[in-house]
N, C-alpha and C positions, 0 to 999 in steps of 0.2 A: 160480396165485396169485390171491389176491382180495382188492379194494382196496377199502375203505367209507366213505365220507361219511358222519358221525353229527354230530350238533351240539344242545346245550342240551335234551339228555335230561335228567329228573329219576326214570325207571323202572327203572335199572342197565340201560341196553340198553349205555352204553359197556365198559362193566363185562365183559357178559355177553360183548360181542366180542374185550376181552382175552382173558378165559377159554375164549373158542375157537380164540386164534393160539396162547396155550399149550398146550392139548388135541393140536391139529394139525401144534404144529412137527415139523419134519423130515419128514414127511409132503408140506407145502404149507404157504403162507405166508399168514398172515391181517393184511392191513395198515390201518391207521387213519389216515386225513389228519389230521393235523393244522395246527392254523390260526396263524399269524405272530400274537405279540400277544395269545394268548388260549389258555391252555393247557387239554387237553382240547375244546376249540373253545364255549366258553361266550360265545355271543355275544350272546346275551341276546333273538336276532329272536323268540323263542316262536313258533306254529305258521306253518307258510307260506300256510295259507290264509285264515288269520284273518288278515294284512297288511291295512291300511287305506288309503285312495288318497295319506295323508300318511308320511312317512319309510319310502319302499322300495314298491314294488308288489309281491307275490308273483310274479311270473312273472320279474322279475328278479332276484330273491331266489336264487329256484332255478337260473338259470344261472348266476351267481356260485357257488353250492354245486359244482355238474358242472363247471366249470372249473375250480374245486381239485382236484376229483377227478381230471379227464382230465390236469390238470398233472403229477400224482402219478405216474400210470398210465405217462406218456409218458417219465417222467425214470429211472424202474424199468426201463425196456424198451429205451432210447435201446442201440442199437448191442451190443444183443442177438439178431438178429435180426428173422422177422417173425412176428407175432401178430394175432390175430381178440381184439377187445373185444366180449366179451356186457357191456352195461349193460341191468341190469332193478334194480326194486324188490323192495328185501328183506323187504317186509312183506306180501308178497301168499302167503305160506306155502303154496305149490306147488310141483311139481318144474319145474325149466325144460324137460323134455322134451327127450331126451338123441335119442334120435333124429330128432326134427324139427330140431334144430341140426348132428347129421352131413347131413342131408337138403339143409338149407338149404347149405351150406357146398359140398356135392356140384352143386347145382344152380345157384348164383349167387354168387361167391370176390370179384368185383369190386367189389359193391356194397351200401351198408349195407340190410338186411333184416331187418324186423318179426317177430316173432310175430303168431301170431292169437288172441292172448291175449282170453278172455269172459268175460263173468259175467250171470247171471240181470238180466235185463231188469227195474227194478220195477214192483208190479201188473200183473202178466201172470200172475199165479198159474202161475212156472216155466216157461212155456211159449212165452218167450220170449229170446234170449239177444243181445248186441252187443259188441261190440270196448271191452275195456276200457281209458280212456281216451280218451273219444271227443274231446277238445277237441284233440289232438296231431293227428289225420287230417284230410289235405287228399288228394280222389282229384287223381289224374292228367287234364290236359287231353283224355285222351283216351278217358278212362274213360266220356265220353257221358253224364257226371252236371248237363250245363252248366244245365238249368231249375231243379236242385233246390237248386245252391251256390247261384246267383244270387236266387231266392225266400230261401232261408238269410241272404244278405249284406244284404238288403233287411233280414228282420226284426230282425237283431243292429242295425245302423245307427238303426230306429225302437226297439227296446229299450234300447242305449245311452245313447241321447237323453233318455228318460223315467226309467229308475232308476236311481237316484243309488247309485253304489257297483257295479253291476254293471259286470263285464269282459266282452272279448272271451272268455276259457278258458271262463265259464261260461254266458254264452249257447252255448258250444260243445255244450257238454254237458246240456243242457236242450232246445234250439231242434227240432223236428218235424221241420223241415225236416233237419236236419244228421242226425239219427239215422235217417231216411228213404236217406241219402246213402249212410250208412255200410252198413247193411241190405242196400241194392240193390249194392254195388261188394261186400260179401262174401257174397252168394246169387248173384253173375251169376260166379265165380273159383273151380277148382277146383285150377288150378297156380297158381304162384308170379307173381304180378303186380304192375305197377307203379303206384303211387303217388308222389305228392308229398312226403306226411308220415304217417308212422303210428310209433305208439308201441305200443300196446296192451299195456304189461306189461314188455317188453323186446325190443332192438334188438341183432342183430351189426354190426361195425362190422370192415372192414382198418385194423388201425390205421393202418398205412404209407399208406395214403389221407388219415387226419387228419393221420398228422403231416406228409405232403409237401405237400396244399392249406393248409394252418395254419387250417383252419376255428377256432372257438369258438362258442360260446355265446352271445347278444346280451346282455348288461346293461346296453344303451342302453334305457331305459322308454319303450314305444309308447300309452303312456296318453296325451298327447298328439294321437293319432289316433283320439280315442273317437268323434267328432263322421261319422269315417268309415267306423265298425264297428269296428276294428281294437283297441283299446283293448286293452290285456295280452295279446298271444300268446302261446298256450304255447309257452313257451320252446322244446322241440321243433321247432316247425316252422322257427322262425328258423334255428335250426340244421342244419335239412337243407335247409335254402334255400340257406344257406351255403356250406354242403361242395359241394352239387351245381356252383352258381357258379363256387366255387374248384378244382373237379375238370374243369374245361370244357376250360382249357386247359392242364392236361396232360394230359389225355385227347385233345385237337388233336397236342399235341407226342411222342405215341407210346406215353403211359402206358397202363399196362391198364387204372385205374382207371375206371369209366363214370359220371358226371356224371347218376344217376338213384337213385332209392331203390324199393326193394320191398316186396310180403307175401306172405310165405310161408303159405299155408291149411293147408299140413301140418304146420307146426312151430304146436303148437297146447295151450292149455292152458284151464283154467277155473279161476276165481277160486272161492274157496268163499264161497258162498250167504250165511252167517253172518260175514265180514269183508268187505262193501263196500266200493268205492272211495270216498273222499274220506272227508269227517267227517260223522261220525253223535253224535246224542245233546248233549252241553250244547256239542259245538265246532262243532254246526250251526246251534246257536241265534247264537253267534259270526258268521257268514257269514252271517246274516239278519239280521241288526243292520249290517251292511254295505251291504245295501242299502235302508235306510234306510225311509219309510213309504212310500212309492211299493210297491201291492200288485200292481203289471202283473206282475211275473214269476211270484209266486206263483199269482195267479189263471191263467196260462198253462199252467205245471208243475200246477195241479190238473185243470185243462179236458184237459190231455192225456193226463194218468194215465185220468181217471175216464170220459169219450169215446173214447179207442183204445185204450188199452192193457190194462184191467180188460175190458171188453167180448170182446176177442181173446182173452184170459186165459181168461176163464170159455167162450168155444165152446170152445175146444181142450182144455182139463182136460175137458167136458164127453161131446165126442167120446173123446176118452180112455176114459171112465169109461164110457161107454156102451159101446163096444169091447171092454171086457176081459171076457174070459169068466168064466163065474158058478164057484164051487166043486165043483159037479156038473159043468159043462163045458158047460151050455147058455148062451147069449147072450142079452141083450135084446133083445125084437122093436124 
């Protein structure tokens, strides 16, 4: 069965999901949340990442959405048995990689576990790739990353301070330091290891773990805590903060469930090159009107791009190309 959050489309994407629960009945069930109050769920929010720091933050935007969702999911399932929740994004036109999910499943039953979901690194001319959605991943205490968070939580703290309109998600995913993080905790893992929080595309989850710790979603707004770095967490991580919390003690009282989250390196997929993550083109310009004139982020995100990442880009294309043999079959001296 598959359950889908759509809301205040204007593209016939709701349209096109009917047209696929009808294609599919009796086959398999294509189900659409629908919202109390608002039929077809036209809620008027427009995109989640262009939210402004007045009426709603994006981060809590979104958990509000997954909570209808897991509501839905929970109420279909109640005393059906037990089931594994795959939640990933339906927009990242990939296969979920049917085998890394038996893998996953064969090697860790008890606890919710990541993809290694990637996509092309940019200016690295390809020759770079990281964990998509990097604002979701927090490593593991013991993952040995303890200088590179702590440099990380320094700069989001003085970045917050300074640009008016940036969050915690997207210093997430900008910051050196945190992509440095993320990099070294999936180069140092070739089996299934533990983290704190990761997303990267999509997550399995025992339902019977969510629905007996009663985790959710935060929709309390941590904007409030900008002054401390913290300012809009990806929703994600609250949530696996959560569950772990809420799994402690019944995992004390005999439960199977284990009070930890995973990634899986072999349940693995890549984003395509040509649909990046977040917003691109006139909904970017949106999210830079967010943060307002204040140019420290930008000039950061250029100093990084055009200092590491284009620089690394162009040796390794370079070696590359010098490497590959000629059409005769001789090589470059």
């Amino acid at each position: 069965s598959v359950v889908v959050f759509e809301n205040d489309s204007t593209d016939g994407t709701r349209e096109a999901l009917k047209a696929w629960g009808a294609e599919v009945a009796g086959s398999y069930e294509v189900s659409i949340v629908e919202c109390e109050d608002s039929p077809d769920c036209k809620l008027g929010h427009g995109r989640w990442y262009t939210a402004g720091p007045k009426g709603g933050r994006k981060q809590t935007q979104l958990a509000h959405y997954r909570n209808l969702l897991l509501q839905e999911v929970l109420r279909r399932t109640e005393g059906k048995g037990s089931f594994e929740l795959l939640v990933m994004d339906v927009d990242l036109a990939v296969s979920i990689s049917p085998l890394g999910v038996m893998h996953t499943l064969g090697v860790q039953p008890y606890a919710p576990v990541a993809v290694a979901g990637r996509f092309i690194t940019a200016m690295t001319l390809g020759s770079m790739d990281n964990y998509y959605d990097l604002s979701a991943f927090r490593p593991s205490n013991e993952s040995g990353s303890g200088v590179l968070v702590a440099m990380h939580d320094a700069f989001c703290r003085h970045a917050l301070r300074i640009a008016s309109g940036w969050d915690r998600a997207m210093c997430d995913t900008s910051s050196a330091f945190h992509i440095g993080t993320v990099l070294a905790n999936h180069r140092g893992h070739e089996q299934i290891y533990r983290v704190e929080s990761a997303y990267n595309g999509a997550v399995l989850y025992p339902l019977d773990q969510i629905r007996e710790s009663g985790a959710r979603y935060s929709t309390a707004s941590t904007w409030g805590s900008a002054e401390s770095g913290d300012g809009d967490l990806n929703e994600h991580i609250l949530f696996h903060r959560a569950l772990a919390e809420k799994t402690a003690p019944l995992a004390a009282a005999g439960a199977k469930w284990l009070p930890a989250m995973f990634l899986n390196p072999k349940w693995s997929f890549h984003v395509n090159p040509e649909r990046p993550p977040g917003p691109t083109g006139p909904e970017w310009k949106k999210v830079a009107a967010r943060v307002g004139a204040n140019p420290f982020p930008f000039v950061e995100l250029f100093l990084i791009a055009i200092l590491i990442r284009w620089p690394i880009g162009a040796f390794f294309l370079r070696m590359f190309l010098v490497g590959r043999p000629r059409s005769g079959g001789e090589r470059k001296a």
